[in-house]
KOLNUVEX-175579 format. One record per residue: residue in three letters; x, y negated, z negated of N, C-alpha, C in turn. Coordinates in Angstrom, 1 decimal. Atoms other than C-alpha are relative to their C-alpha. Layout:
// residues N
ala|X|Y|Z|X|Y|Z|X|Y|Z
...
// end
This chain:
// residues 137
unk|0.7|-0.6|-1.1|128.5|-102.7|-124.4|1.1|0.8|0.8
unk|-1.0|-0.3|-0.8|130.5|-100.1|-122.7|-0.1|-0.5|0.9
unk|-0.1|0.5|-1.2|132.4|-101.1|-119.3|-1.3|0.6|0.8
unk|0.9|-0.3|-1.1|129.6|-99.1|-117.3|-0.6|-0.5|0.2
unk|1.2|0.6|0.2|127.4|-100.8|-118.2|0.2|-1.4|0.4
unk|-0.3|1.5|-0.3|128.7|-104.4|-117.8|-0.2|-0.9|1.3
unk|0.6|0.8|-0.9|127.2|-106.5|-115.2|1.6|-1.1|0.4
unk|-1.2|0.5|-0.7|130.5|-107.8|-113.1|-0.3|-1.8|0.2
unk|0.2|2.0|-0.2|130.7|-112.0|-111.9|-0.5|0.7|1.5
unk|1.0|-0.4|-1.4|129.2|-110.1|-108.3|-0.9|0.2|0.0
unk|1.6|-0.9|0.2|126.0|-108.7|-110.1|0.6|1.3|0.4
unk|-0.2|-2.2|0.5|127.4|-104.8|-110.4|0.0|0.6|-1.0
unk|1.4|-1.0|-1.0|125.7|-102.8|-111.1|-1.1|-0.9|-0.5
unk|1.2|0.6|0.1|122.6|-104.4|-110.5|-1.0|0.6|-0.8
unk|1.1|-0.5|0.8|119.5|-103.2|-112.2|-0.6|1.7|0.4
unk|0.3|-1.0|-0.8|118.8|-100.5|-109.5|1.0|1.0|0.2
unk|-1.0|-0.9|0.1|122.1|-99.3|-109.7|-0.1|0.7|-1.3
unk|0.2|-0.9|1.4|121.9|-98.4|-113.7|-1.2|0.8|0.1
unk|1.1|-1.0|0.0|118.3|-97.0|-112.9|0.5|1.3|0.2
unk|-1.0|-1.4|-0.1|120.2|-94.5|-110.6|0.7|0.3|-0.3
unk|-0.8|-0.9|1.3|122.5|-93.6|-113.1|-0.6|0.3|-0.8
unk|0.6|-0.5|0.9|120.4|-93.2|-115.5|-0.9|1.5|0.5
unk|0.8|-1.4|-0.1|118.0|-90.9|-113.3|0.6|1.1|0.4
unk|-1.2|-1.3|-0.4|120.7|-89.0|-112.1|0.6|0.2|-1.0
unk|-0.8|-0.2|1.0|122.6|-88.8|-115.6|1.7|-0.1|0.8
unk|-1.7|0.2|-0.3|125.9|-90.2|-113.7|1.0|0.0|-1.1
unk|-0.9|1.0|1.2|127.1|-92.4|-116.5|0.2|0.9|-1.2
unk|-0.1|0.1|1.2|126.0|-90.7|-119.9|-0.3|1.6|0.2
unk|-0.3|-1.2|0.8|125.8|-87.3|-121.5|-1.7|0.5|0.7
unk|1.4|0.0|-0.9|123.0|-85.2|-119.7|-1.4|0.6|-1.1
unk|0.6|0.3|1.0|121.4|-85.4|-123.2|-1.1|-1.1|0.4
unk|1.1|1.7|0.0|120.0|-88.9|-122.3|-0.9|0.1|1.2
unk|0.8|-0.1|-1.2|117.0|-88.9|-120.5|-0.6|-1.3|0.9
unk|0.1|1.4|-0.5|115.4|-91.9|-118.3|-1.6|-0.4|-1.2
unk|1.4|0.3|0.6|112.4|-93.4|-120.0|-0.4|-1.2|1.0
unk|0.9|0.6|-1.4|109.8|-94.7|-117.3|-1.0|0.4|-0.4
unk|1.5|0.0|0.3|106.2|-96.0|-117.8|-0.7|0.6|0.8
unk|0.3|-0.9|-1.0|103.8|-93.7|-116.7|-0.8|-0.7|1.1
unk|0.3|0.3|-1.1|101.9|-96.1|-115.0|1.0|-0.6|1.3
unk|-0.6|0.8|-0.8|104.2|-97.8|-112.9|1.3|0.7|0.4
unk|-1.3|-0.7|-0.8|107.2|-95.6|-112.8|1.1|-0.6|-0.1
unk|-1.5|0.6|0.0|109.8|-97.8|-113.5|1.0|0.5|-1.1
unk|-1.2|-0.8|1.1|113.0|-96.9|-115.7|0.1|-1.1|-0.6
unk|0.2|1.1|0.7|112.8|-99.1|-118.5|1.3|0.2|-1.4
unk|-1.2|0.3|1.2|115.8|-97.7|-120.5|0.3|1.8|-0.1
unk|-0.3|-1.2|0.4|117.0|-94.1|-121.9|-0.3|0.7|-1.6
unk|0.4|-0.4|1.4|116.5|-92.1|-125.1|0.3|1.8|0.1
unk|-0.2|-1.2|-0.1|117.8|-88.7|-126.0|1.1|0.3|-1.2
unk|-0.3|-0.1|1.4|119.8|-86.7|-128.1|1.9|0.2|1.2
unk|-1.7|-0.5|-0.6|124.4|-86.5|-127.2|0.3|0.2|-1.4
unk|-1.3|-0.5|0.9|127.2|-85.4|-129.0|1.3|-0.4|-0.5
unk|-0.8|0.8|0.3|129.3|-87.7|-130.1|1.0|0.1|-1.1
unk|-1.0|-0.3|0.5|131.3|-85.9|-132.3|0.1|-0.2|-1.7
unk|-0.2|0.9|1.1|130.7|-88.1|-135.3|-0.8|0.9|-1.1
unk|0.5|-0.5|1.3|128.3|-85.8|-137.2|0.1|1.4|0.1
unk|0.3|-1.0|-0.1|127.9|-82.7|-138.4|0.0|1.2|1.3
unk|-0.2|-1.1|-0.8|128.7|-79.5|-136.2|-1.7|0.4|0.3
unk|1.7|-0.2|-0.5|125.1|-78.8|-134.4|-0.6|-0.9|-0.3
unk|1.1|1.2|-0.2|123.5|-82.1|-135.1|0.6|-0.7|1.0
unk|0.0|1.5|-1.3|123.3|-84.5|-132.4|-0.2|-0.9|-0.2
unk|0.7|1.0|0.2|122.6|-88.1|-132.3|-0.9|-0.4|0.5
unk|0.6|0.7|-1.0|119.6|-89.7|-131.4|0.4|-1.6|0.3
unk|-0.3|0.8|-0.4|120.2|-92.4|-129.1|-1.2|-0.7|1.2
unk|1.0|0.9|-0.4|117.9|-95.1|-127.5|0.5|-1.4|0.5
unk|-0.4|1.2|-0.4|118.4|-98.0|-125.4|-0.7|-1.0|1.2
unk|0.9|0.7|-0.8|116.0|-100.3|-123.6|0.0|-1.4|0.3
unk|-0.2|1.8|-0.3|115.7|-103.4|-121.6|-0.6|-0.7|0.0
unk|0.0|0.8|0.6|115.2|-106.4|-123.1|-1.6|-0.4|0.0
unk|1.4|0.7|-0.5|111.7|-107.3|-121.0|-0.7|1.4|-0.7
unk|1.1|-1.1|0.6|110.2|-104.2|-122.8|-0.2|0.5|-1.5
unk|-0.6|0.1|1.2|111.3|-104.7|-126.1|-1.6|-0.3|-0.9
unk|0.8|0.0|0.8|108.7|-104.6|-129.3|-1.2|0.4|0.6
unk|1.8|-0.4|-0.7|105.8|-102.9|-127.1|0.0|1.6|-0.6
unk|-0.2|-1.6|0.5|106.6|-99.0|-128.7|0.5|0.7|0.9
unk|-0.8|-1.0|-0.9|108.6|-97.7|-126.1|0.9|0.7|-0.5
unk|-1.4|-0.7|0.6|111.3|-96.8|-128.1|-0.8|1.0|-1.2
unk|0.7|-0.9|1.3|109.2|-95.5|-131.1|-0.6|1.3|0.9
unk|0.7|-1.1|-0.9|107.1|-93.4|-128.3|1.4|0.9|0.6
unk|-0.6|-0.4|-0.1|109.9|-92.3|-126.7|1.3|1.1|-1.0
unk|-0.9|-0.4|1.3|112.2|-91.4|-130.1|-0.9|1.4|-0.6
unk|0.5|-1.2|0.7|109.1|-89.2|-131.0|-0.2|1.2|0.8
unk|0.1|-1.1|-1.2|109.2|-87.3|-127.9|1.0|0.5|-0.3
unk|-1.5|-0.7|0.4|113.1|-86.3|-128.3|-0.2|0.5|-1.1
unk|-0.1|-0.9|1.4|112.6|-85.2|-132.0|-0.9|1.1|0.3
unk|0.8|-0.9|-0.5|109.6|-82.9|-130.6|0.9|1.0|0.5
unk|-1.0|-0.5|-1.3|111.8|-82.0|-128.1|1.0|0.8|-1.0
unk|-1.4|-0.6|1.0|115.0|-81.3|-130.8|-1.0|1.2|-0.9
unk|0.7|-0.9|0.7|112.3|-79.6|-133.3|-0.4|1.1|0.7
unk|-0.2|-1.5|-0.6|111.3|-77.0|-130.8|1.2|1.0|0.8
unk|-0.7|-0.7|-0.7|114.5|-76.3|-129.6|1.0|0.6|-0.9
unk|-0.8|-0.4|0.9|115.7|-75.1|-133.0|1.3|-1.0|-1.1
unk|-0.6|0.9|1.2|117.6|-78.2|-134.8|-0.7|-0.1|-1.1
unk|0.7|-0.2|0.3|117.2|-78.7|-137.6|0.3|-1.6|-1.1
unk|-0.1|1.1|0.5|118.5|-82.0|-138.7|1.1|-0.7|1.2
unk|-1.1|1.1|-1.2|119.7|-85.5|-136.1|0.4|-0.8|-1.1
unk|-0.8|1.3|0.6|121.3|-88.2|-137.3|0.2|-1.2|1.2
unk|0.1|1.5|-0.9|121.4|-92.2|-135.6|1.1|-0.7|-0.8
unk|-0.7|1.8|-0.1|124.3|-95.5|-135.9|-1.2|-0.6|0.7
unk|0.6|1.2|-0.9|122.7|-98.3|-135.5|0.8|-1.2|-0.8
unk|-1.1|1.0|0.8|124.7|-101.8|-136.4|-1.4|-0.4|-1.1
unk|0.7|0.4|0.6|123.4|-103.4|-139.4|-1.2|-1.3|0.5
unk|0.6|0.7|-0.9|122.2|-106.1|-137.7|-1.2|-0.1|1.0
unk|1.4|-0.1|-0.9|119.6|-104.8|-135.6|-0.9|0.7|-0.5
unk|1.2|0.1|1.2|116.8|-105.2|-137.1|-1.1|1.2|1.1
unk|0.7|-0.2|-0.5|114.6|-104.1|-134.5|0.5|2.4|0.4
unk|0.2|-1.4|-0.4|116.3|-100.3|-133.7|0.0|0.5|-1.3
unk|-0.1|-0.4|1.2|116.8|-100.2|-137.7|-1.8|0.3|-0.1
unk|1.2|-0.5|0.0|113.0|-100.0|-137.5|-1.1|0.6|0.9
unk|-0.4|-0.7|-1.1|112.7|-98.2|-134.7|0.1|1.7|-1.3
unk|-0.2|-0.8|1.1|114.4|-95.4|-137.0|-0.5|0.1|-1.0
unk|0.8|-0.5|0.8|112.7|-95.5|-139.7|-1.6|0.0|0.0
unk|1.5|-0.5|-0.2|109.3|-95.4|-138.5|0.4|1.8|0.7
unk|0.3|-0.9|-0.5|110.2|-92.2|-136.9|0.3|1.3|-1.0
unk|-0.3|-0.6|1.5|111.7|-90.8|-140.7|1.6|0.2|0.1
unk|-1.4|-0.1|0.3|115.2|-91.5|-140.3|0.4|-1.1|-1.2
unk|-0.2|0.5|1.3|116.7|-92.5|-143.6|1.8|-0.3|-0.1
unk|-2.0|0.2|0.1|120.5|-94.5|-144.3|0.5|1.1|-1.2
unk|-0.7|-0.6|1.0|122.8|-92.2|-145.9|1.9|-0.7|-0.2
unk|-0.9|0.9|0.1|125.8|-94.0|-145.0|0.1|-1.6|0.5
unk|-0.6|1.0|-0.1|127.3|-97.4|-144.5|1.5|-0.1|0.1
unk|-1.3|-0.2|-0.5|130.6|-98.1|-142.5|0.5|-1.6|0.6
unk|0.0|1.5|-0.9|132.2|-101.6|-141.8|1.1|0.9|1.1
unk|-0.5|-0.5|-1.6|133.6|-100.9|-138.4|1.1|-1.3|0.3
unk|-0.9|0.8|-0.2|135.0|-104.0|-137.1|-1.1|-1.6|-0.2
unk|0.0|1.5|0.5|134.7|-108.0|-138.8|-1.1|-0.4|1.4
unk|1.3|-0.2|-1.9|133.0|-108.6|-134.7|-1.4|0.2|-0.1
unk|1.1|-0.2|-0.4|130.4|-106.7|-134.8|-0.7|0.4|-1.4
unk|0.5|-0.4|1.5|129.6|-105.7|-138.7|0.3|1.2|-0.1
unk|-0.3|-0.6|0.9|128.8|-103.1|-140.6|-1.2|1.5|0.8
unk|0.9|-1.6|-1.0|127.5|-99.1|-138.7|-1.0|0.5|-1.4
unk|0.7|-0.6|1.5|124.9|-97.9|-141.1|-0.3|2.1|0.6
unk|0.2|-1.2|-0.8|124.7|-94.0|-140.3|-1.7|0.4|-0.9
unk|1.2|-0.2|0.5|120.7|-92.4|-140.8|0.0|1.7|0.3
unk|0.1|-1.0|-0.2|120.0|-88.9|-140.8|-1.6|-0.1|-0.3
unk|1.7|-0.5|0.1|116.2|-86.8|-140.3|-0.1|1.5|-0.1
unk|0.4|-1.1|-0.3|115.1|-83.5|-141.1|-1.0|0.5|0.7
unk|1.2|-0.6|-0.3|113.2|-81.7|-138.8|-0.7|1.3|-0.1
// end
């Protein structure tokens, strides 16, 4: 988890604090957008496309990341299919996703939305093995 993100031994940043970073794009690339339920309004995590360098010249990555209490309800799938919309009308024409092997849950995530592994990367013994996925859209 990057440092931004890391919750201190004071409670910093609290829950309210990452919301307002996220709604404001303080912290992360102004790719990433907030993802908040429409009934209620709350910021329940992020999703969007950055540039991290790693792939291909004009692809971006999609990136997604949600908290914990909202987990397996389709927030991420719903939200994943809005960004690719989003990337499809704005002239891409292929993203690409990391996700660790290990997580089962954003690995399927990704591939319901038609992202497919093309690579595999051990990264570091810690944390395993990065699978990279690409999508045409």
């Amino acid at each position: 988890m990057p440092p931004h993100r890391r919750i201190d031994a004071d409670g910093h940043p609290t829950v309210a604090e990452l919301e307002n970073s996220i709604r404001t794009n303080q912290l992360w690339s102004t790719g990433l957008l907030a993802v908040e339920r429409k009934a209620s309004h709350d910021v329940i995590g992020y999703c969007g496309l950055v540039d991290s360098g790693r792939g291909a010249a004009g692809e971006p990555e999609l990136a997604f990341e949600l908290l914990r209490r909202v987990w397996c309800q389709g927030y991420a799938t719903e939200a994943s299919l809005a960004v690719l919309e989003w990337a499809r009308s704005s002239g891409y024409e292929r993203l690409w996703a990391t996700v660790w092997d290990w997580n089962t849950a954003s690995r399927r995530v990704l591939a319901k939305v038609g992202f497919t592994e093309t690579e595999r990367k051990e990264v570091d013994a810690a944390y395993g093995t990065t699978l990279f996925t690409t999508r045409r859209l």
